[in-house]
VEXLUM-607637 format. One line per 8 residues: number of its first residue (from 1); their letters; for each residue x, y, z of C-alpha. Coordinates in Angstrom, 3 decimals. Example, Ala and Ser with C-alpha at 12.3 -4.5 7.8 and 13.67 -1.06 7.14 Angstrom:
REM residues 2
1> as> 12.300:-4.500:7.800; 13.670:-1.060:7.140;
REM end
This chain:
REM residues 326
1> xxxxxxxx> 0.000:0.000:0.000; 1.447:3.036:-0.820; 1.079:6.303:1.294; 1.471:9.708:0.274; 2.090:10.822:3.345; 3.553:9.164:6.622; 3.478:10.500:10.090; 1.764:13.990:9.540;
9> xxxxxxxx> -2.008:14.683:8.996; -2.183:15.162:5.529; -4.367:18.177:5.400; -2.253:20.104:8.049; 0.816:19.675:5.737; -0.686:21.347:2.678; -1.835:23.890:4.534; 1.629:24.354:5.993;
17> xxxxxxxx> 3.196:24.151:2.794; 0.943:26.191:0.794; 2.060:29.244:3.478; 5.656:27.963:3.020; 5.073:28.491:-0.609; 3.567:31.400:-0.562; 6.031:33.222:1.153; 8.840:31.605:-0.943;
25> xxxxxxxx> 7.301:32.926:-4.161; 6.825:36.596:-2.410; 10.430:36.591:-1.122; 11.690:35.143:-4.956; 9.862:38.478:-6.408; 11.820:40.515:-3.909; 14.840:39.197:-4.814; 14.203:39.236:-8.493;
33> xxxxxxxx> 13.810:43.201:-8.150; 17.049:43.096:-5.629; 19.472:41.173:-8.299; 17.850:43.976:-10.956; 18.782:46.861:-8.666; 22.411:44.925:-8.063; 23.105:44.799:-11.655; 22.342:48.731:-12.486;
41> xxxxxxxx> 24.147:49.698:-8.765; 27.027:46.870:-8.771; 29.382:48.734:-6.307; 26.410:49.666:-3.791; 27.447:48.245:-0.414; 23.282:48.830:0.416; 22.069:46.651:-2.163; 24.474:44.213:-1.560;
49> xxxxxxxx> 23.774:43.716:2.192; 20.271:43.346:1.264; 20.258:40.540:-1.390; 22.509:39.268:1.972; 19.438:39.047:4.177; 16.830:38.033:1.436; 18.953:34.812:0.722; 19.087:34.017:4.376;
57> xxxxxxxx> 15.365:34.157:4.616; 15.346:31.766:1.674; 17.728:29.548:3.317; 15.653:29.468:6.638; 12.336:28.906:4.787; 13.801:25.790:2.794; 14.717:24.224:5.992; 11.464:24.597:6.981;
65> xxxxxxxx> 9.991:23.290:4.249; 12.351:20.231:4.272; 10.943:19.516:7.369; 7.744:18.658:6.057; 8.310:16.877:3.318; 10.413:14.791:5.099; 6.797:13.155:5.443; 5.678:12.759:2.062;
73> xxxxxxxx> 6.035:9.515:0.816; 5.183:9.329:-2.948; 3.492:11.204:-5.368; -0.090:9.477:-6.758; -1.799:10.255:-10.153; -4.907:9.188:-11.226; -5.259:7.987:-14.717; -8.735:7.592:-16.376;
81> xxxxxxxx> -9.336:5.721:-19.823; -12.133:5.606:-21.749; -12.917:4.856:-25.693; -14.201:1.442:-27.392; -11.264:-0.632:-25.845; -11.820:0.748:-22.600; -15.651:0.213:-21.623; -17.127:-1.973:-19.106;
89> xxxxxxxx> -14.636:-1.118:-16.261; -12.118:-3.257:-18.332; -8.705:-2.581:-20.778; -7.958:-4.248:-23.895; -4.390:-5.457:-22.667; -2.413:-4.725:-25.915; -3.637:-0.815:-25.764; -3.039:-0.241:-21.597;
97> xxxxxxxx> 0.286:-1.733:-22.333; 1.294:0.672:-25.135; -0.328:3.606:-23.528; 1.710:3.063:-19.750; 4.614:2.439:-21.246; 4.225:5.662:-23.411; 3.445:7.271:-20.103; 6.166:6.036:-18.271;
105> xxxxxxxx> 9.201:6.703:-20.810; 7.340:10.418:-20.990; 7.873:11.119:-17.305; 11.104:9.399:-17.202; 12.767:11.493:-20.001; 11.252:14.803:-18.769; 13.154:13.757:-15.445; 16.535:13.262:-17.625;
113> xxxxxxxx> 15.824:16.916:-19.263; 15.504:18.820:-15.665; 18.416:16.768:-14.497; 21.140:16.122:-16.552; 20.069:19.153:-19.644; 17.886:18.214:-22.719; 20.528:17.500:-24.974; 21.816:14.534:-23.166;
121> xxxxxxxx> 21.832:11.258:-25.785; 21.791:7.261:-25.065; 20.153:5.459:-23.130; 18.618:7.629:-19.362; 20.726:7.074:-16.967; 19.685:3.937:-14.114; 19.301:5.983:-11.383; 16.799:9.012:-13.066;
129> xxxxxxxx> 14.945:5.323:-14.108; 15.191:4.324:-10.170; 13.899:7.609:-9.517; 10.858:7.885:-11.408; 9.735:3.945:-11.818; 5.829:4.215:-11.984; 3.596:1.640:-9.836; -0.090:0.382:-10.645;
137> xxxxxxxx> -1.754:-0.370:-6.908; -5.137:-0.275:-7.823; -8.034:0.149:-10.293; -11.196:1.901:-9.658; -14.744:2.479:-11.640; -14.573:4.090:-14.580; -14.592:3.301:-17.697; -11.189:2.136:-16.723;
145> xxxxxxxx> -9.249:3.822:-14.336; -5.844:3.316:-12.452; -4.202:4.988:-9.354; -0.248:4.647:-10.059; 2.448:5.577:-7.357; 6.286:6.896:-7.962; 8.671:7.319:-4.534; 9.264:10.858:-3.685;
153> xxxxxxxx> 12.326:10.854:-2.393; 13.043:14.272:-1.191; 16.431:15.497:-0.852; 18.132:17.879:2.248; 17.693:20.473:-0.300; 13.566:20.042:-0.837; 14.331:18.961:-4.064; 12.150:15.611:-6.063;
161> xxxxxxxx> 13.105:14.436:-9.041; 9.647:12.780:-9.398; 7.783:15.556:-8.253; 10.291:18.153:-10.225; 8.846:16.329:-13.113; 5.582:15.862:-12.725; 5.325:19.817:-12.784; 7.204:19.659:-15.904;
169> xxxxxxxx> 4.869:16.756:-17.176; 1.755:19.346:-16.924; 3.322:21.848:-17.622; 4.439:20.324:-21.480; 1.403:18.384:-21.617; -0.963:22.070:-21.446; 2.036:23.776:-23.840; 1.044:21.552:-26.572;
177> xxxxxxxx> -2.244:22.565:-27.358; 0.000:25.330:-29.414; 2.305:26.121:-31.284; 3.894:28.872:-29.060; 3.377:27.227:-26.042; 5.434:24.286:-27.587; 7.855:26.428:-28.339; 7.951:28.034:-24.624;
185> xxxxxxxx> 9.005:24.466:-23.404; 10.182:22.289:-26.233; 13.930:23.463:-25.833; 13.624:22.763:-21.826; 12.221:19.270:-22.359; 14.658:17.870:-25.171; 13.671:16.378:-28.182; 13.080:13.044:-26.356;
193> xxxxxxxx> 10.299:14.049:-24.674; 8.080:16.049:-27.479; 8.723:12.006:-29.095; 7.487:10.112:-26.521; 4.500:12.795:-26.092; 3.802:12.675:-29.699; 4.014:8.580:-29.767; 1.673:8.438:-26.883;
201> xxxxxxxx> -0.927:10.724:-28.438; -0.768:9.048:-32.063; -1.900:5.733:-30.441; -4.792:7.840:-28.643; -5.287:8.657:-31.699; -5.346:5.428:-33.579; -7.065:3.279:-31.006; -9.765:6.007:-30.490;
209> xxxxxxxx> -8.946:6.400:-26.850; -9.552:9.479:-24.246; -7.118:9.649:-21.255; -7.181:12.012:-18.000; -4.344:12.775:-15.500; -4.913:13.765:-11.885; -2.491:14.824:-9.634; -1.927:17.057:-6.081;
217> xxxxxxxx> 1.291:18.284:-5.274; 2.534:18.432:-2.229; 0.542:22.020:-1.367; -2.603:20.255:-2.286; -2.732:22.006:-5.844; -4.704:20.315:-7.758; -2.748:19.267:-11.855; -5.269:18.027:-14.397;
225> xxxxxxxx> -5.146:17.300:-18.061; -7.856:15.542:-20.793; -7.093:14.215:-24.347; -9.834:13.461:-26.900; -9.275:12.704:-30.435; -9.441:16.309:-31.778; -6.727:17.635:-29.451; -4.371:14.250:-29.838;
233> xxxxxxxx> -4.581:15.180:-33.265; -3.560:18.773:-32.376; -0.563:17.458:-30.308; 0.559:15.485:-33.418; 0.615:18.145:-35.778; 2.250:20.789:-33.150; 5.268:18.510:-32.189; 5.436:17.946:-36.027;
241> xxxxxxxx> 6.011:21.279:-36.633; 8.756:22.184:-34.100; 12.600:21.291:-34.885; 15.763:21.182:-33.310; 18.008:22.791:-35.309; 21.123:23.201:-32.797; 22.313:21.548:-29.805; 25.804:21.862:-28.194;
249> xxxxxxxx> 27.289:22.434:-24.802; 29.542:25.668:-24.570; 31.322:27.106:-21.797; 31.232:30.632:-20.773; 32.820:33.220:-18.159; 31.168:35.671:-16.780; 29.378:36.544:-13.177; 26.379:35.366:-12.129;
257> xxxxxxxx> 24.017:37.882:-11.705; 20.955:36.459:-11.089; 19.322:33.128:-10.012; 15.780:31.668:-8.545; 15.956:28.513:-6.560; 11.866:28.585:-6.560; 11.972:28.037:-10.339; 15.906:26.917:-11.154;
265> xxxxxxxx> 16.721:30.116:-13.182; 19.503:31.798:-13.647; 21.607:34.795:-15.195; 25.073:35.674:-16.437; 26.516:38.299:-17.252; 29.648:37.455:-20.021; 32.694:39.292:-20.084; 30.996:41.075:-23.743;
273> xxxxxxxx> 28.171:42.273:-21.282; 25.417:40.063:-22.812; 23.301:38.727:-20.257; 23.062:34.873:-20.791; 19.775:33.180:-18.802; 17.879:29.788:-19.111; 17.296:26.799:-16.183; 19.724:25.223:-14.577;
281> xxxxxxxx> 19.540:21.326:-13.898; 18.389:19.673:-10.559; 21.314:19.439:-8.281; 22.366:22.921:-8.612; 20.816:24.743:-5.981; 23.745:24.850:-3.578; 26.148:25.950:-6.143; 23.823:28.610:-7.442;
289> xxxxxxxx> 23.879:29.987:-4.045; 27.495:29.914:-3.238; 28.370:30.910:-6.042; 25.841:34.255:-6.603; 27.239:37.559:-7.483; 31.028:35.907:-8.385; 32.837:35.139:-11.459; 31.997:31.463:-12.750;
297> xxxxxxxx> 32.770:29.386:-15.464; 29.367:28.065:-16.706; 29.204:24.920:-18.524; 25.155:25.093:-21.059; 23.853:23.661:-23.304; 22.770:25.547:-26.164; 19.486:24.246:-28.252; 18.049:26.121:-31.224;
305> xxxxxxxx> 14.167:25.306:-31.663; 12.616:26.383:-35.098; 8.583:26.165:-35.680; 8.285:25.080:-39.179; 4.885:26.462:-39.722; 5.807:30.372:-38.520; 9.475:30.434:-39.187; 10.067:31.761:-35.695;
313> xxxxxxxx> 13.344:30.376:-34.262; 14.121:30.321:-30.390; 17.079:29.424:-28.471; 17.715:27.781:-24.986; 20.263:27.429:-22.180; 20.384:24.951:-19.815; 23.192:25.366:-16.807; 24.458:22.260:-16.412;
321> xxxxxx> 27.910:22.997:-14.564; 29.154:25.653:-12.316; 32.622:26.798:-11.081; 33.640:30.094:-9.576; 36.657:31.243:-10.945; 39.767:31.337:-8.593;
REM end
C-alpha cells in the first residue's frame, strides 16, 4: 500500500506548505527586483547587504519546508481511460500496455531533461529510471481507471526528481495545445520528450482512446489534463512542426548575476556584457547559491528550436555545470 504521506495529517501539511510556498514565491519576487537593482548599482554596499538578508530568509524557509516533506512519501496520479477498448470497467491489454509504457518513458525522459540538460543522448541514466519507476496499486470504476504511485524521495535540499517532473509533465502536456506554447518548453524538455509525447498521443489517436491525469502536489494544488481525439490530433501536428536545429554544450565566463531557486533560473553576465539566462539542472541549488554575485565558469547547453509552420526560431540554455573562478 502506498502512502502519500507518513506521520503527519495530511491536510495540516498542505496547509503548511501552501504558506511555506507562498512566502517563498513573495520573497523570490523581492529578490528578483534586488538582483535587478544589483546589476544597475554593482558597487552599492546597500544593495548588496540586502540581497545578503533576502537569501538568508530563503535559506531558513527551505529548511522549513524540508521539514515537512520529510513526510511525504510518494506522489499518486490518477489515470482515467475511456474509448471502445476501454468500456465496461475493463482494458484491452495490448492498448493499456502501449499507452503506460508511453506514459512512463514520458515522465522518465522529462526527469533526464531537468536533471542532466535536454541534450543529453543514449540510453537515461539507471538511477533518473530508479527515480521515477511508476507503480499500478489499484483500479477503480470508470470506464477504466488506475491509481499509479512513484517514490518521492526528497532530498536535504527540498528537491524531487519525481515531483520536479511531474510539474514539468503538466506543464508540457498544457504547452502543446499550441504552437507557441510548444515552443515556450520544447527546448527545456529535449527532443526526447516532445517524441514520446507525440508517440503516446498518435496511439490515442489510432485506437480512439480518451485519457485524464490527476495529480496534487505536495501544497494540495490540484494538476489536471484531458485528451480526446481532436486535441491528440492537435498534439501530433504541433510537435510535427517544431525542430531542433542546434544543440551543443559551450562554456562561458562571466558573473552570475541572477538566479531563482523557486523556479531553477539563472543569469550571467559574459565578459561582452550580454546577459546569458535559461534553467539550470536539478542538483544545482547549492552551487547557485554559493556561487551568486562571483565570477563562474558556466558549462550550457545551447538548443536552437525552429517552428516550421511560422518560421520563428528560439534558443535555450540549460546550466548544467558551475565553477567560480579562482
Amino acid at each position: 500500500m502506498f502512502d502519500v504521506w507518513h506521520g503527519v495529517d495530511p491536510a495540516s501539511a498542505e496547509a503548511r506548505l501552501r504558506g511555506l510556498r507562498r512566502r517563498l514565491s513573495e520573497l523570490d519576487a523581492a529578490m528578483t527586483d534586488q538582483q535587478a537593482l544589483a546589476r544597475a548599482n554593482p558597487n552599492s554596499f546597500g544593495i548588496a547587504l540586502s540581497g545578503i538578508s533576502l537569501r538568508s530568509m530563503e535559506t531558513a524557509l527551505r529548511q522549513e519546508l524540508v521539514e515537512v516533506l520529510r513526510h511525504r512519501r510518494s506522489e499518486h496520479v490518477a489515470i482515467t481511460l475511456d474509448g471502445p477498448n476501454f468500456a465496461q470497467h475493463s482494458a484491452k491489454l495490448l492498448d493499456l500496455g502501449v499507452i503506460l509504457t508511453r506514459f512512463q518513458k514520458l515522465f522518465s525522459s522529462i526527469a533526464q531533461a531537468i536533471t542532466t540538460g535536454p541534450t543529453s543522448r543514449g540510453p537515461i541514466r539507471s538511477d533518473i529510471m530508479n527515480l521515477t519507476s511508476m507503480r499500478l496499486q489499484s483500479t477503480y470504476d470508470s470506464s477504466f481507471g488506475m491509481n499509479i504511485f512513484v517514490q518521492s524521495n526528497y532530498d536535504l535540499l527540498g528537491e524531487s526528481t519525481s515531483s520536479d517532473a511531474m510539474v514539468q509533465l503538466f506543464r508540457l502536456l498544457h504547452a502543446a495545445q499550441s504552437d507557441s506554447g510548444m515552443m515556450s518548453v520544447s527546448g527545456e524538455m529535449g527532443r526526447r520528450s516532445l517524441v514520446h509525447l507525440r508517440h503516446l498521443a498518435s496511439h490515442l489517436n489510432a485506437s480512439d482512446s480518451n485519457i485524464k491525469f490527476d495529480w496534487k502536489d505536495f501544497a494540495g494544488t490540484k494538476y489536471e489534463w484531458k485528451i480526446d481525439r481532436e486535441k491528440s490530433e492537435k498534439i501530433i501536428a504541433v510537435i510535427n512542426n517544431i525542430t531542433e536545429t542546434r544543440s551543443e554544450t559551450k562554456i562561458f565566463r562571466g558573473r552570475l548575476v541572477g538566479a531563482s531557486l523557486l523556479r531553477n533560473r539563472f543569469e550571467v553576465l559574459l565578459e561582452t556584457d550580454i546577459v546569458v539566462e535559461g534553467k539550470f539542472v536539478n542538483g544545482l541549488s547549492n552551487l547557485i547559491q554559493e556561487n551568486f554575485g562571483r565570477c563562474v565558469v558556466a558549462t550550457l547547453d545551447e538548443t536552437e528550436i525552429l517552428d516550421k509552420a511560422s518560421g520563428e526560431a528560439k534558443t535555450f540554455y540549460t546550466l548544467k555545470e558551475i565553477d567560480s573562478i579562482k
